[in-house]
N, C-alpha and C positions, 0 to 999 in steps of 0.2 A: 344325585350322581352316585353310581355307584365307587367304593370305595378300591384301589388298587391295592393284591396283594403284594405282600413282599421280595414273592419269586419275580413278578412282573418290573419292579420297580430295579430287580439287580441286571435282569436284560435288558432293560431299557438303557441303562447306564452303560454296560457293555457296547451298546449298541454307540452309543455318541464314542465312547473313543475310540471306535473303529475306525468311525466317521471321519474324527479329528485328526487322527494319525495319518487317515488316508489325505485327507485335506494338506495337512506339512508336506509329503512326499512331494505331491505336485507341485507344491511351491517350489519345494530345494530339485527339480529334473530344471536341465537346461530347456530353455526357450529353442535353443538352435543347434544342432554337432558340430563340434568344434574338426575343421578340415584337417586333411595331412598334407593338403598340397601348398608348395610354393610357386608365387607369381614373382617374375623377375619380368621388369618394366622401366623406362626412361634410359632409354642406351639404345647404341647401333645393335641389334639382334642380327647379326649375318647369316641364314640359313645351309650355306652351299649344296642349295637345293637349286640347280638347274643350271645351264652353260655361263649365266652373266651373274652377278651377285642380285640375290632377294634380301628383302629385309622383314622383319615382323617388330610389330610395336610391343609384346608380351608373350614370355614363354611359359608354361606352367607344369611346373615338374610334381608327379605326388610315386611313392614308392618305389623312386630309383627311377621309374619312367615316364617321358614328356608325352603331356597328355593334351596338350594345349598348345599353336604355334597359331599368332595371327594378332587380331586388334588388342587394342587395348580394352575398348569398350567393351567386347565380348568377354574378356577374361574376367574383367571386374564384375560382368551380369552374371557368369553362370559360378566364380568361385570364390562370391562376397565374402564368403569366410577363411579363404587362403593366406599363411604368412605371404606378406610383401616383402621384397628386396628390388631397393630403389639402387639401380646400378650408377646413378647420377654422372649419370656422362660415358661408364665407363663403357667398354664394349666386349659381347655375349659370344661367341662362337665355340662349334664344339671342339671339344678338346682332343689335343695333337695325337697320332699313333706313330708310332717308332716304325720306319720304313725298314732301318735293318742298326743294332746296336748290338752291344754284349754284358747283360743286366749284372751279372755276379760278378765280372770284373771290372765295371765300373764300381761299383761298392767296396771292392778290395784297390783299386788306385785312389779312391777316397781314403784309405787308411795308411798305405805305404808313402813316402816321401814324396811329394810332388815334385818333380823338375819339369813340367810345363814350361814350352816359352814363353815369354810375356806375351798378351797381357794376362796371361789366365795364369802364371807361374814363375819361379826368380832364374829357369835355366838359358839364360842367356850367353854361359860359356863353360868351359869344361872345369875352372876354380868355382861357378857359381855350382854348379851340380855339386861340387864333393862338400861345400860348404851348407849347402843345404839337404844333404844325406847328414853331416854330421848333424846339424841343427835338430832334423829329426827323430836321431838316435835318442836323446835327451829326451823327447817328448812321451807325454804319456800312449797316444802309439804306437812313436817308434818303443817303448819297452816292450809292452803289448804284442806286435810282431815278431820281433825277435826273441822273446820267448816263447812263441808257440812254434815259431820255425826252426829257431837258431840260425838266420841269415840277416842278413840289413839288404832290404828289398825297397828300390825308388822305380818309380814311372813316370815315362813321357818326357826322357830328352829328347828333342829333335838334331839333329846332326846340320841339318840346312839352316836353323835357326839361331846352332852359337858362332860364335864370330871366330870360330878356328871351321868353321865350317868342314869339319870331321867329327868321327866318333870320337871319345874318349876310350882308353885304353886299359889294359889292367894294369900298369904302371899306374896310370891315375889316380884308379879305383884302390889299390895298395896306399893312397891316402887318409880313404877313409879306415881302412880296417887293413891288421895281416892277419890278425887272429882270426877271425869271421869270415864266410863265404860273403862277397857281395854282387849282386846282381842287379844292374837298371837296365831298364826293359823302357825300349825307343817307343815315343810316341808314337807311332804306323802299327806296335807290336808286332811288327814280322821279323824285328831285330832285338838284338839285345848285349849290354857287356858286362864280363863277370871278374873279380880282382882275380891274381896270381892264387890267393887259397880255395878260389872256389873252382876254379882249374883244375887244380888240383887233386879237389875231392872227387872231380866230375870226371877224368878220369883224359881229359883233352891236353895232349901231348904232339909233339913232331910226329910223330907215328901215328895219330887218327887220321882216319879218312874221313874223306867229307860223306856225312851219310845224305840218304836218298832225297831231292829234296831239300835237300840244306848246305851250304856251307861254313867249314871254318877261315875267318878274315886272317892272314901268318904277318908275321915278322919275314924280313928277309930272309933267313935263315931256315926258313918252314916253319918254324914253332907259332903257337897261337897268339893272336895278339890281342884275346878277349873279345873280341866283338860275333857274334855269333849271328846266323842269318839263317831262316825258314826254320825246318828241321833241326839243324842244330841247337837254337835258343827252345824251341818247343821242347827236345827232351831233356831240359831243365828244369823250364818254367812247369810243363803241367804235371810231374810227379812233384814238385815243390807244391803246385794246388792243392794235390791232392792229399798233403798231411793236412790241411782245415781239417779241425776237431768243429764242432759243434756250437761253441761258444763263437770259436772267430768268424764260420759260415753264416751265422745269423744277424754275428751285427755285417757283416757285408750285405745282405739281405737289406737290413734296414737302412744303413749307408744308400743303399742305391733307392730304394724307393724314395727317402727323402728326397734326392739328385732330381727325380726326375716328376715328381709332383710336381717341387719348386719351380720347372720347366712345362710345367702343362701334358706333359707326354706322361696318359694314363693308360693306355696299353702299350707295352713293353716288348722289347723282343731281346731274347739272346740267342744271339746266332752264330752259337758254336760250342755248345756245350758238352762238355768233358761226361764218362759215366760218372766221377764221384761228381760232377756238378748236379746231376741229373737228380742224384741217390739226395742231396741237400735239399734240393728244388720238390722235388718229391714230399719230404717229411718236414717242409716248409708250411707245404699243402697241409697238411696233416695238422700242422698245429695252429693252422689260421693266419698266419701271418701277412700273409697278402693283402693289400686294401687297394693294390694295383691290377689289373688284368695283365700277367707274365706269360709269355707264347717262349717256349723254347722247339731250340732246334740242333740235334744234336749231331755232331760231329759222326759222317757214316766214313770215314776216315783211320779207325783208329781198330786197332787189334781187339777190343773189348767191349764194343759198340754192340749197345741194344737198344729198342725202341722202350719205351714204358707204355705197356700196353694200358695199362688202368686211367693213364692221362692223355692217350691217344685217340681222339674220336674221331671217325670222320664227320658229323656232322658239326667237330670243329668246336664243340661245345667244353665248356670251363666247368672244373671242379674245384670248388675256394681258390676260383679265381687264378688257376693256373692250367696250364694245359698243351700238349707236347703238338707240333703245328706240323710237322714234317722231319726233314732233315739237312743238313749243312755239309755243302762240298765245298771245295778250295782247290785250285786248281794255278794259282800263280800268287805271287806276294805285292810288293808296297812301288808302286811309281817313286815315291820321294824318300823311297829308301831303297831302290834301283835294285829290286828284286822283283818286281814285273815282270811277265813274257810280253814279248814287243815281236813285231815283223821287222820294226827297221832298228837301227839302233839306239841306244843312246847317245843324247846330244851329248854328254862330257861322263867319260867311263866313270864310274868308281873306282879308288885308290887300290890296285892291283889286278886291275883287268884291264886285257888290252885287244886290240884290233877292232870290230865290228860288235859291241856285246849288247848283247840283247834281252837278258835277264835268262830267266829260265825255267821250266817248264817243273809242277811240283809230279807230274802222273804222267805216263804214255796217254795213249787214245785208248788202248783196251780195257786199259782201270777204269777210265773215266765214265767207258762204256757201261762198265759194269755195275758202276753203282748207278748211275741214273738209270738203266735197267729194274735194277732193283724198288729203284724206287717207285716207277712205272707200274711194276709188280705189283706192288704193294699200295698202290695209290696214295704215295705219299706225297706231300708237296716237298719239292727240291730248291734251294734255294744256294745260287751256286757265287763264290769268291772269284771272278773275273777281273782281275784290275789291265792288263795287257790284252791288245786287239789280238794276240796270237791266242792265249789262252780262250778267249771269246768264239776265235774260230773252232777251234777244241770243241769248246762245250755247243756250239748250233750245231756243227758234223753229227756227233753223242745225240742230240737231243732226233735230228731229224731222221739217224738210222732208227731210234727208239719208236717216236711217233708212229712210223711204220710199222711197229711190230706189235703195239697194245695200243687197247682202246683205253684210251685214259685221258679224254678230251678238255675236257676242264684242270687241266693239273697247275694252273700259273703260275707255273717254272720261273722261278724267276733270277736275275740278272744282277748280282751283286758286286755298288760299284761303277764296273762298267767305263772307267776313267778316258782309257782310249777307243774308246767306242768307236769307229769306222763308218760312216754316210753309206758306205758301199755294203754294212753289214745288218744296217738298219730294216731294210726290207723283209729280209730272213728273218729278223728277230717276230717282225707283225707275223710276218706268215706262220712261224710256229706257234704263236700265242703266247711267246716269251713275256714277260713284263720286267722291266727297268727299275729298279732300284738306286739310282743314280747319288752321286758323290759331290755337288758343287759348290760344296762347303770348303772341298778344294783350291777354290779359285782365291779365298781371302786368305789360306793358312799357309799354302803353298804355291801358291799362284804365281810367285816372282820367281820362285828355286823351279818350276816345271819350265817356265821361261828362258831361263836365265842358263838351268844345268840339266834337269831331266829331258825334255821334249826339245825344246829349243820354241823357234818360230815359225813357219805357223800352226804347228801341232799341238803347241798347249793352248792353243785359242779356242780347241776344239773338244778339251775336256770335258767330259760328263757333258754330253751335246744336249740337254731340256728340251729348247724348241723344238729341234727336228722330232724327237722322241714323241714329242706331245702331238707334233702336226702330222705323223706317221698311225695315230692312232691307236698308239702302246698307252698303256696304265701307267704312270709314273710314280714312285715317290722320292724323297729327297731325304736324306741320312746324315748322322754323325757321326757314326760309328765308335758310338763312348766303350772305352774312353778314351778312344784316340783323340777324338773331340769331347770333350764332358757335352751330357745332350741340352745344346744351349739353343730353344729354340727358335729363337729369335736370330741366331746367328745363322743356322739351317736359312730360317725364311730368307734374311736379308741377302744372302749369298744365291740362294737359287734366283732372285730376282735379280740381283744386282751384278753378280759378277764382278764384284770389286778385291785388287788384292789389295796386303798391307801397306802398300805403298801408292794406291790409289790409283791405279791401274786398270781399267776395265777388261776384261781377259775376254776376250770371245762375244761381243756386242751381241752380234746376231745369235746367240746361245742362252741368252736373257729370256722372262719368261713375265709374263704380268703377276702384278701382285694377288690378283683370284686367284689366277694357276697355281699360284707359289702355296697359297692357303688350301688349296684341293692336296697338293702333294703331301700334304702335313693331314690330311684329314678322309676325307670322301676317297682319295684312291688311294690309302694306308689301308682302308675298311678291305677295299677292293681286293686288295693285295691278302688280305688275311681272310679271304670266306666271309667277310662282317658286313658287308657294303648295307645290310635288311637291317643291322643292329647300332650301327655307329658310323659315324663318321659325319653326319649330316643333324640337321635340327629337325628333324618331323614326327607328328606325333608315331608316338608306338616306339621309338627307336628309345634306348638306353640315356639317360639323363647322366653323360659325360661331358661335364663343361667346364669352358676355361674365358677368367674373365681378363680383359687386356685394358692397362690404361688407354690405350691408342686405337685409333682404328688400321689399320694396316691400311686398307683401300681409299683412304681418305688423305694421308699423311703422306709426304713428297717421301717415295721408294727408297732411297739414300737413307733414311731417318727408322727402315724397321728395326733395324737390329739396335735402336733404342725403346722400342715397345718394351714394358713391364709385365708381368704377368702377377695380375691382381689378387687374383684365388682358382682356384682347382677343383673342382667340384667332381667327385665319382658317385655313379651309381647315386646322383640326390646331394649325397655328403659329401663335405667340406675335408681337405686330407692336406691341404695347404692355403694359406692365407701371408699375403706382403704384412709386414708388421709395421 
């Protein structure tokens, strides 16, 4: 045998630890790719995909979008490697869209004084409000507040709900503070009272007039007696907004998104935003802060009004998750704060009106014309504050001289609200292709005071009509209008279905609506409402992995019993943004 040289003998060796190196690698490569999708399985899976409820055994979510809706067996065969979440018991449906709300100031009634009536709040009477405006003074942020403002600012008394069944006054408010302006701003927000210094400051005297749209509530003598109404409490409140500096704009920001994760409602609406709301919202965008899809709509109302064209799409499309939807009219104020336009009157006046009063009217017809012109123009979606069947007639006249004049066919104008809705004005609403935004969360908050002092009998049986709307063939959704209502939405559902007030009352039987319907107004026609119907609101594959997990089934548990449903976890876009602890 011939002998190997040396050269040969160091190639040789080179050669095996090539070998052996190569040999490790394939051991340490995985056997299998580790998936990115998750399977969620063993739970009601509700689809609201089609007229009746569907159910699916397994849903499979991978990069924000569901890729997978159907057996179980299948999910397990084709995504053996998928994380599992075992919903055990709990039950899967997509998560709620805000039919019509106001994102930025529920976030800032999250940090001012709460006077809510019970059960959500301690204002049960005009000593509990001034007692719990002082309490908050103290707090870390009542300080907070009032140093950025220099005011003591509370939300959300109701005036039907304290047991002097009036407003409080600025003699009142003069309990909490003389040094300080003070302003609490009524649960409806269409009202609001300010003590004797912020009168003062604001400049409302025996000699103001009542401006356009607004008035001032007087003492006998004419002088104001603090309670301020439409227009008037507006040009307080929104240049008071509008000193938010940057720090306080943000945690309201985050205030609210918390609010409404917690509540399952992952697209957002504010429907009625201010320019500096707008300018916040904007550079909100900007820094990422959104982990909610926020639809705003801004106020074409207002002397300063611009659209943001950079966040305006028509195809409706989100930038970090924000993005401008249309725009916001108003056109009458608060039923249970008897600032409504009405055709007939009120069942029991407000304290200093007298004869036949019927609230009142915030625009002529030629205004009203004009901006939903505009918006027509512009192909903007309008999205109009109707609370009085008069106002309602207003805006169908507006809408149906309009349709006539552009082509603008798909615009789903829609109907905010809507409380005195009219059987007789239903028809017109289909025929223009109006859509309903409806309010009968009314029925449990206020539903004895529409009864009792607003409406009377049988007019408040007829609040916020669902059925008909629904049998008329209008797109529905169901609202809370946070933070008039914080968005509770469990409270939403139970109320659309139920029709119960606080006092157990069934208000309008026949205005009742099934518990699927009630879960579509929260879902599939919220989509509807917003251009999304291809991206959300439903369980199918391809659509957006927006879900919300409920202890209960709603369609299963006796109707009386939703508005004890829990909401488990919140799931956007895939991820988790809230979880029950």
């Amino acid at each position: 045998m011939k002998k190997l040289t040396k050269p040969f003998i160091i190639l040789g060796f080179l050669i095996l630890l090539i070998s052996c190196k190569n040999s490790e690698q394939k051991k340490e490569a995985p056997i299998e790719n580790e998936s990115k999708a998750t399977v969620y399985y063993n739970g009601d899976i509700i689809t609201v995909e089609g007229d009746t409820p569907n159910y699916a055994e397994a849903l499979v979510e991978e990069n924000g979008k569901i890729i997978f809706v159907g057996k179980k067996n299948l999910a397990d065969q084709n995504y053996a490697n998928a994380k599992k979440v075992d919903l055990k018991g709990n039950t899967l449906v997509p998560a709620f869209i805000d039919g019509h709300g106001h994102f930025y100031n529920t976030g800032f009634a999250s940090i001012v004084a709460n006077l809510l009536p019970p059960p959500d709040g301690p204002g049960g009477s005009v000593q509990d409000l001034v007692d719990a405006t002082n309490e908050w003074k103290e707090s870390e942020d009542g300080k907070f507040v009032i140093e950025k403002f220099g005011w003591i600012i509370g939300h959300g008394y109701d005036d039907s709900q304290l047991v002097e069944k009036d407003h409080p006054k600025a003699t009142d408010l003069d309990k909490i503070s003389t040094e300080l302006p003070v302003l609490l701003i009524h649960q409806s927000e269409h009202l609001g009272v300010m003590n004797s210094k912020a009168l003062e400051m604001s400049g409302y005297t025996k000699d103001t007039k009542d401006p356009e749209g607004g008035h001032l509530r007087r003492n006998s003598d004419g002088s104001p007696n603090g309670v301020l109404e439409e227009k008037a409490m507006y040009a307080i409140l929104f240049p008071l907004l509008g000193k938010a500096d940057a720090e306080f704009a943000m945690r309201c920001i985050d205030k609210a998104q918390e609010q409404y994760a917690m509540n399952g409602y992952l697209t957002v609406q504010d429907g009625r935003t201010t320019p500096e709301q707008m300018n916040i919202f904007s550079e909100a965008a900007k820094q990422g802060k959104y982990y909610l899809d926020i639809i705003s709509y801004p106020d074409i109302d207002v002397a300063n009004f611009t659209m943001d064209e950079e966040y305006y799409n028509k195809d409706h499309s989100y930038k970090n998750n924000y993005r401008v939807g249309g725009v916001k009219l108003t056109l009458d104020g608060s039923p249970q704060g008897k600032t409504a336009w009405l055709t007939q009157c009120y069942h029991v006046n407000p304290v200093g009106k007298d004869g036949c009063y019927k609230g009142f009217a915030i625009m002529d017809d030629e205004k009203a014309k004009n901006y939903v012109e505009k918006a027509f123009q512009n192909q903007w979606q309008i999205i109009c504050h109707t609370n009085g069947d008069a106002a309602i007639d207003q805006y169908l006249k507006v809408i149906a001289e309009t349709e006539a004049k552009y082509d603008y066919p798909d615009h789903r104008t829609t109907i905010i609200h809507g409380q005195t809705l009219r059987k007789d004005q239903i028809p017109t609403v289909k025929k223009l292709g109006v859509y309903c935004s409806l309010f009968p969360t009314h029925t449990f908050y206020w539903g004895d005071w529409h009864k009792e002092s607003v409406l009377g009998e049988p007019r408040a049986d007829y609040i916020s009509p669902c059925r008909d709307v629904i049998d008329a063939g209008i797109n529905l959704t169901s609202h809370h209008d946070a933070p008039v209502i914080f968005p509770n939405s469990m409270r939403v559902y139970d109320a659309t279905v139920n029709r119960v007030t606080r006092t157990g009352y069934i208000l309008g039987a026949d205005q009742r609506v099934t518990p699927y319907e009630g879960l579509k107004t929260l879902t599939i026609w919220g989509a509807k409402q917003n251009f999304e119907e291809n991206t959300k609101g439903s369980l199918k594959e391809g659509k957006i992995a927006d879900l919300v997990i409920l202890d209960k089934n709603p369609l299963k548990i006796d109707p009386m019993q939703i508005h004890t449903i829990q909401i488990v976890e919140s799931i956007k876009d895939g991820k988790s943004v809230y979880k029950k602890m």
